[in-house]
C-alpha positions as CSV (number, residue, x, y, z in Angstrom):
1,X,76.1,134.7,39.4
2,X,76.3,134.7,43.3
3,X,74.5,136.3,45.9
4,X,76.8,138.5,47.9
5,X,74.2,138.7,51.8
6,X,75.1,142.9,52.0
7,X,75.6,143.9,48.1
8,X,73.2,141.9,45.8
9,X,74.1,139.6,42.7
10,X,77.7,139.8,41.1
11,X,79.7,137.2,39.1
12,X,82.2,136.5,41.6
13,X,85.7,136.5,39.9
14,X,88.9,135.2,41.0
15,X,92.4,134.7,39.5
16,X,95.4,132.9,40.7
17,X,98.8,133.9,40.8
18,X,102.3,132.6,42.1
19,X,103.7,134.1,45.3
20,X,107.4,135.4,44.6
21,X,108.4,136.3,47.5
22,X,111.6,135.0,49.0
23,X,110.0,135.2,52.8
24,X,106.9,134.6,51.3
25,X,103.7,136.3,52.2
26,X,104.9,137.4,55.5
27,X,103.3,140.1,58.2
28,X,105.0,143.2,56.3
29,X,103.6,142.0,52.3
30,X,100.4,140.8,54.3
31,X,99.6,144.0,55.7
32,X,99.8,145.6,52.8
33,X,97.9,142.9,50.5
34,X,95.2,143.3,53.8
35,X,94.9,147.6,54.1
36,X,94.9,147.6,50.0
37,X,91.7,144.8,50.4
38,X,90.0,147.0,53.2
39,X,89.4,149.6,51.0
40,X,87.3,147.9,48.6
41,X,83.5,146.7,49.5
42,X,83.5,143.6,48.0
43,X,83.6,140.7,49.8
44,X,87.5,139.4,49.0
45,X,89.0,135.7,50.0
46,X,92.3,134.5,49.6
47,X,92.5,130.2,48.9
48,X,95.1,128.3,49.9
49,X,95.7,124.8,49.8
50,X,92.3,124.6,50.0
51,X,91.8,126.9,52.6
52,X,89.5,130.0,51.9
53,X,89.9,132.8,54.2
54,X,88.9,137.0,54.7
55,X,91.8,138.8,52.5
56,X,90.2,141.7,54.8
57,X,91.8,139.8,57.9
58,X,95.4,140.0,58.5
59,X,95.1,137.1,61.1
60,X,93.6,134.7,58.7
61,X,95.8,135.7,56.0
62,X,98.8,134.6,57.8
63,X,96.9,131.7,59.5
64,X,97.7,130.9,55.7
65,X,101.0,130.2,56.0
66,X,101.8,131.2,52.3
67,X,105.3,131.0,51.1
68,X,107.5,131.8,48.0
69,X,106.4,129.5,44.9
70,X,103.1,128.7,46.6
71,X,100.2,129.4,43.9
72,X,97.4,131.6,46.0
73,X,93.8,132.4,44.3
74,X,92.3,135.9,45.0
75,X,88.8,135.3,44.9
76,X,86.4,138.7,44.6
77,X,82.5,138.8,44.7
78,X,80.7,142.3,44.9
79,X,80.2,146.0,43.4
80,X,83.8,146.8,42.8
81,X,85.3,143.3,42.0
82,X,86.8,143.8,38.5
83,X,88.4,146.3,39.8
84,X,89.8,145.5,43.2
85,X,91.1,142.0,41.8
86,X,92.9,143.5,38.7
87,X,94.5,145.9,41.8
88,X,94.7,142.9,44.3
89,X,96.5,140.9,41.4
90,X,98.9,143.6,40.7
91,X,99.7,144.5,43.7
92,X,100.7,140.5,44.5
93,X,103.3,141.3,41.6
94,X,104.8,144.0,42.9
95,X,105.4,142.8,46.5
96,X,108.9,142.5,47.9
């Protein structure tokens, strides 16, 4: 279990997935990976080669630089995880 600082303790849960995206995750898929990620209140990051940044942030998303083939780990920690990653996750499937 982790502590989230604003929502208490939660097991944090996080799934990785393969970006197929012939642009990759660019400004138009990243907007809408972002406004879907603003709606929930858990705290959500998106890692990158090694980089771990706010999924609530378009700017740091596409500091990312994520492109097609790239494997990217939504990582989810707070009240509503379970469920925003199962969205988050299919919503990373259904992006054009």
């Amino acid at each position: 279990m982790f502590k989230n600082k604003n929502l208490g303790y939660f097991k944090m849960v996080k799934k990785s997935i393969i970006v197929n995206l012939s642009n990759g995750f660019h400004i138009r898929p990243a907007t809408r990976f972002v406004k879907e990620a603003r709606k929930f209140i858990s705290e959500i990051k998106l890692k990158f080669n090694g980089n771990i940044v706010d999924a609530k942030s378009l700017l740091k998303v596409q500091t990312l630089g994520i492109s097609n083939g790239s494997k990217l780990t939504i990582i989810v920690n707070g009240k509503d995880e379970d469920r925003a990653l199962k969205i988050l996750y299919n919503l990373v499937n259904k992006l054009e």
